[in-house]
C-alpha positions in Angstrom: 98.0 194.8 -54.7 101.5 194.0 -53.8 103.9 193.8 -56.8 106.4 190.6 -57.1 109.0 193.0 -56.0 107.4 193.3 -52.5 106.8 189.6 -52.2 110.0 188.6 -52.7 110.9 191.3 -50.0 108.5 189.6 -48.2 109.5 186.2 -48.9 113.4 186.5 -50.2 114.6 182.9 -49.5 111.7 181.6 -51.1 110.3 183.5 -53.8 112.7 182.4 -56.4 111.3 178.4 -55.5 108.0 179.4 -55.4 108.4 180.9 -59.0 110.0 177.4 -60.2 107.0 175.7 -57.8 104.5 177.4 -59.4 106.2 176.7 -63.2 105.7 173.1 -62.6 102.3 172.6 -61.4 101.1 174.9 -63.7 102.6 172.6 -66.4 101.4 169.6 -65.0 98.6 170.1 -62.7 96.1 170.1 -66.2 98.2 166.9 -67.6 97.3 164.9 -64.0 93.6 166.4 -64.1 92.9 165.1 -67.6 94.3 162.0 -66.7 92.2 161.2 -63.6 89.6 162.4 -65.4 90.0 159.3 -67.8 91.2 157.1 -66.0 92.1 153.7 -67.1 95.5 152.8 -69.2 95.9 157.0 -69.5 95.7 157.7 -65.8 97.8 154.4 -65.1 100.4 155.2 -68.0 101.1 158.4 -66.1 101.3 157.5 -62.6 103.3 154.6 -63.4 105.8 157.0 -65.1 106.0 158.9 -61.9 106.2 155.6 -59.5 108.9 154.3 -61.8 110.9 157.7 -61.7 110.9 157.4 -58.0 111.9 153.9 -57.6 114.9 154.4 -59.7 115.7 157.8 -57.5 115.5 155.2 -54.7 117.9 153.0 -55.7 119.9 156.2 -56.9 119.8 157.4 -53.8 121.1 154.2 -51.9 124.3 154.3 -54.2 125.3 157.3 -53.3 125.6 156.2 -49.2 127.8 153.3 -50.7 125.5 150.2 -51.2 124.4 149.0 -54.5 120.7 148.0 -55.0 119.6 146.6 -58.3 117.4 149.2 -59.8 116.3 147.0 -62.3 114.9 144.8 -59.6 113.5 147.8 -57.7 111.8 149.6 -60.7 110.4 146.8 -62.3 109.1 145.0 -58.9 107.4 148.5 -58.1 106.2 148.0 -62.0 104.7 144.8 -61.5 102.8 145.5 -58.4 101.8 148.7 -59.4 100.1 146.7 -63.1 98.6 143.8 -60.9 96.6 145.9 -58.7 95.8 148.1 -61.6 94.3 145.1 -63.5 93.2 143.0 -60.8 93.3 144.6 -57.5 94.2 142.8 -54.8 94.0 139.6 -55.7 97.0 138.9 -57.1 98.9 140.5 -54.1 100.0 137.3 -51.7 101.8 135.2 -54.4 103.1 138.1 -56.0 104.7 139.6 -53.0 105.9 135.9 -52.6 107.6 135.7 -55.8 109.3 139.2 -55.8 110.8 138.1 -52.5 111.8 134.5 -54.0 113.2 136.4 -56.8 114.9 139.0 -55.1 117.0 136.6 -53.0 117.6 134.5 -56.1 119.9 137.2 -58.0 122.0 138.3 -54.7 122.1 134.5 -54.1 124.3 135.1 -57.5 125.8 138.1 -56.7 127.4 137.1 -53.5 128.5 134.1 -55.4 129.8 136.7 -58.1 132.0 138.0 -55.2 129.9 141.0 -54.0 130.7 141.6 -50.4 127.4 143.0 -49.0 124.8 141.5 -50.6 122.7 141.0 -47.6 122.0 144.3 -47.0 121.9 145.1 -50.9 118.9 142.7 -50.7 117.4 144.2 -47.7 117.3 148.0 -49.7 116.2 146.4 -53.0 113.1 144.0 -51.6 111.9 147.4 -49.5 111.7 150.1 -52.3 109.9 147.5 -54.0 107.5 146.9 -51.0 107.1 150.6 -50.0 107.1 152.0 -53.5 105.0 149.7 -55.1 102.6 148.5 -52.3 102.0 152.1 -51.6 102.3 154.1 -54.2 99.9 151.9 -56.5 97.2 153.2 -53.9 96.9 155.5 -56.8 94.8 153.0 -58.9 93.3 151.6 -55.8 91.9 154.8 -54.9 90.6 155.8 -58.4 89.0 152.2 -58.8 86.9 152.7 -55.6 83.0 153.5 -56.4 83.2 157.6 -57.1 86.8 156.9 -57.5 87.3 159.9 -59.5 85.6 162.5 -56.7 87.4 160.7 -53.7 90.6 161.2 -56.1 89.9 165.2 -57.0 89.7 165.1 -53.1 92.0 163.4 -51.1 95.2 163.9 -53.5 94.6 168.2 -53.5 94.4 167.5 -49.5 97.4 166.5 -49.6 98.7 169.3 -51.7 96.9 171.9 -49.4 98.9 170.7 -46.1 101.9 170.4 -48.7 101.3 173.5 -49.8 100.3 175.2 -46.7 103.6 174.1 -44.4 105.4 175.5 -47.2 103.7 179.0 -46.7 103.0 179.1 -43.0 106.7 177.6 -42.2 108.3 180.2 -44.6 106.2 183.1 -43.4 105.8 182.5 -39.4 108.2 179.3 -39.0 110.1 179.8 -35.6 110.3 176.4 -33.7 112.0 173.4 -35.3 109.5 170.8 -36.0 112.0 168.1 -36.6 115.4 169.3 -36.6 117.5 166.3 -37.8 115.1 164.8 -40.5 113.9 168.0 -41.8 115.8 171.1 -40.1 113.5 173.6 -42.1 110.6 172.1 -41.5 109.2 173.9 -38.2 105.9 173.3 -35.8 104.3 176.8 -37.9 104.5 175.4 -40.6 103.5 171.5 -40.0 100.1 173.1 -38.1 99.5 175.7 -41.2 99.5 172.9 -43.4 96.9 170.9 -41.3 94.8 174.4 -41.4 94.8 174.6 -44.6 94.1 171.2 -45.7 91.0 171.9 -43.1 89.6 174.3 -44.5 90.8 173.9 -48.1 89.4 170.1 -48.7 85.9 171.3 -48.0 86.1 174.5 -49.7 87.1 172.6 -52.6 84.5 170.0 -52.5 81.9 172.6 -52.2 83.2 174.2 -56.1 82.8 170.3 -57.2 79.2 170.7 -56.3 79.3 173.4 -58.3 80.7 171.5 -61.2 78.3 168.5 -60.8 79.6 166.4 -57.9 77.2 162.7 -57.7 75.3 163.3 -54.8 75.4 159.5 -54.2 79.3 159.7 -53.9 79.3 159.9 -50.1 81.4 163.4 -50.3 79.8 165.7 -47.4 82.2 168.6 -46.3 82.2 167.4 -42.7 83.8 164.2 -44.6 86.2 166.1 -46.6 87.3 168.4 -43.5 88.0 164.9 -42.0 90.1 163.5 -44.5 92.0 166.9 -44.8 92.7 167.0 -40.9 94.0 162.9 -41.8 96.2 164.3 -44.7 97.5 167.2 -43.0 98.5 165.5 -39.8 100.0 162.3 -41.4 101.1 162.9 -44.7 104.0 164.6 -43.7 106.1 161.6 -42.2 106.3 160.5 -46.0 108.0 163.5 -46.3 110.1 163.1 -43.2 110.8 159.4 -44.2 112.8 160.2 -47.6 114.6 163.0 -45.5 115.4 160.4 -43.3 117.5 158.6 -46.4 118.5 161.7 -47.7 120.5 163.3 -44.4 121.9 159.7 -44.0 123.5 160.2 -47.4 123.8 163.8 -47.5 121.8 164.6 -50.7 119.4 167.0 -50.9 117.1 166.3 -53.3 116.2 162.4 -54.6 116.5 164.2 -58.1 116.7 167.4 -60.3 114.0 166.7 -63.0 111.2 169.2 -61.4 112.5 172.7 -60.6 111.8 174.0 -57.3 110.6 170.5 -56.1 114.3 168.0 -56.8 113.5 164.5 -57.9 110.0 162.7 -58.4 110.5 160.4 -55.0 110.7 164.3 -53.5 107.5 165.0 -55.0 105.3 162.0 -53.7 107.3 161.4 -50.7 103.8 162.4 -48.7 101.7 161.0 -51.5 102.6 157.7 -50.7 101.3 157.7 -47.3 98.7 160.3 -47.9 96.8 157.4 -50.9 96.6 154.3 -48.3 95.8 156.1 -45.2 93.3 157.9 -47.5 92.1 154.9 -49.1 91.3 153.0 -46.1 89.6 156.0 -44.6 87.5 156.5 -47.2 86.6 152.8 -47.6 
């Protein structure tokens, strides 16, 4: 078996990462299972921690290029959408969105009065964190309330991970043609189909151990359905990914954050998660 030493050799400008990777998930990977698991105010107290980490890193993010976005609006906006559907779904979604908007354009209404000086475009960055952060990401509960919500969670959030997690692998190992050299210039076309191959053939792998462990049979899970939604993840997930580097090279930051080791700031972490959970919800539904 080859010893650390001779993956690193392997692997040198990325073994170190992996290491700090690896640290994390295997510090939090049983904290998120346990939560889905439950469900209810546990699984929502944790992924609104993490969706109101990432809307503050958005805001962040935005002051360093120079504007200045109220990340009080932004984090509790994405709060407030994130509780509504959590409690009620969708049903609260039209007037809401039309009172964070009201109320968004209310406070820079006073700030321009105040003597602010670009508070048009301060609004514009404020009312779409809240919109893409907290429409989006609260697909988290959406999913997990579905019928089977817990399976169709275990299923389509580790797809993600395994294109995630596969890119990362493929593109470190065989990466040779820039996938998207200004967004993402490590990213390469290796990597981006390695992750889709993995989240192939992982997703159904995996669904065949929940079998194992008990999986409903009415759920609906078959692995032709799970090698779907993996080809789905693998194939679109990414551009979340590509979308915060997109805000990132503008600014010249490289991570959103620093409070996960090997992975930068929370809004680094979930920046596929939040278009992996809607595209993943509607295909499912």
């Amino acid at each position: 078996m080859p010893s650390a030493n001779a993956a690193s050799a392997w692997f040198p400008p990325v073994a170190k990462m992996f290491r700090q990777r690896l640290l994390v998930v295997v510090v939090l990977l049983p904290l998120g299972v346990v939560s889905m698991v439950y469900g209810g105010w546990m699984y929502a107290a944790l992924t609104g921690v993490i969706l109101g980490m990432a809307a503050s890193e958005y805001a962040h993010l935005f002051k360093i290029g120079g504007y200045n976005p109220s990340r009080i609006l932004v984090v509790s906006g994405v709060m407030v959408i994130f509780l509504s559907r959590f409690l009620y779904g969708l049903t609260w979604d039209a007037p809401l969105l039309v009172l964070i908007a009201l109320v968004c354009m209310a406070y820079y209404l006073i700030e321009y009065e105040q003597g602010s000086r670009q508070t048009a475009v301060d609004f514009a960055i404020t009312l779409s964190g809240i919109f893409y952060l907290g429409i989006l990401g609260s697909y988290f509960m959406l999913v997990r309330a579905l019928p089977n919500g817990l399976w169709w969670t275990l299923v389509l959030l580790p797809a993600i991970w395994w294109g995630d997690t596969g890119a990362y692998f493929f593109g470190s190992w065989l990466g040779k043609h820039k996938f998207s050299p200004r967004l993402s210039p490590k990213k390469t076309w290796e990597g981006y189909i390695g992750g889709i191959f993995s989240a192939v053939l992982g997703t159904p792998l995996l669904v065949l151990w929940y079998y194992r462990l008990g999986l409903n049979p009415d759920a609906g899970i078959t692995l032709g359905k799970a090698a779907i939604l993996g080809a789905v993840m693998g194939i679109f997930a990414t551009l979340g990914d590509l979308g915060i580097s997109m805000l990132k090279r503008q600014f010249g930051v490289k991570d959103t954050g620093a409070i996960l080791p090997g992975h930068g700031g929370m809004l680094d972490r979930i920046d596929s998660w939040i278009w992996g959970l809607p595209i993943g919800y509607y295909l499912i539904v």
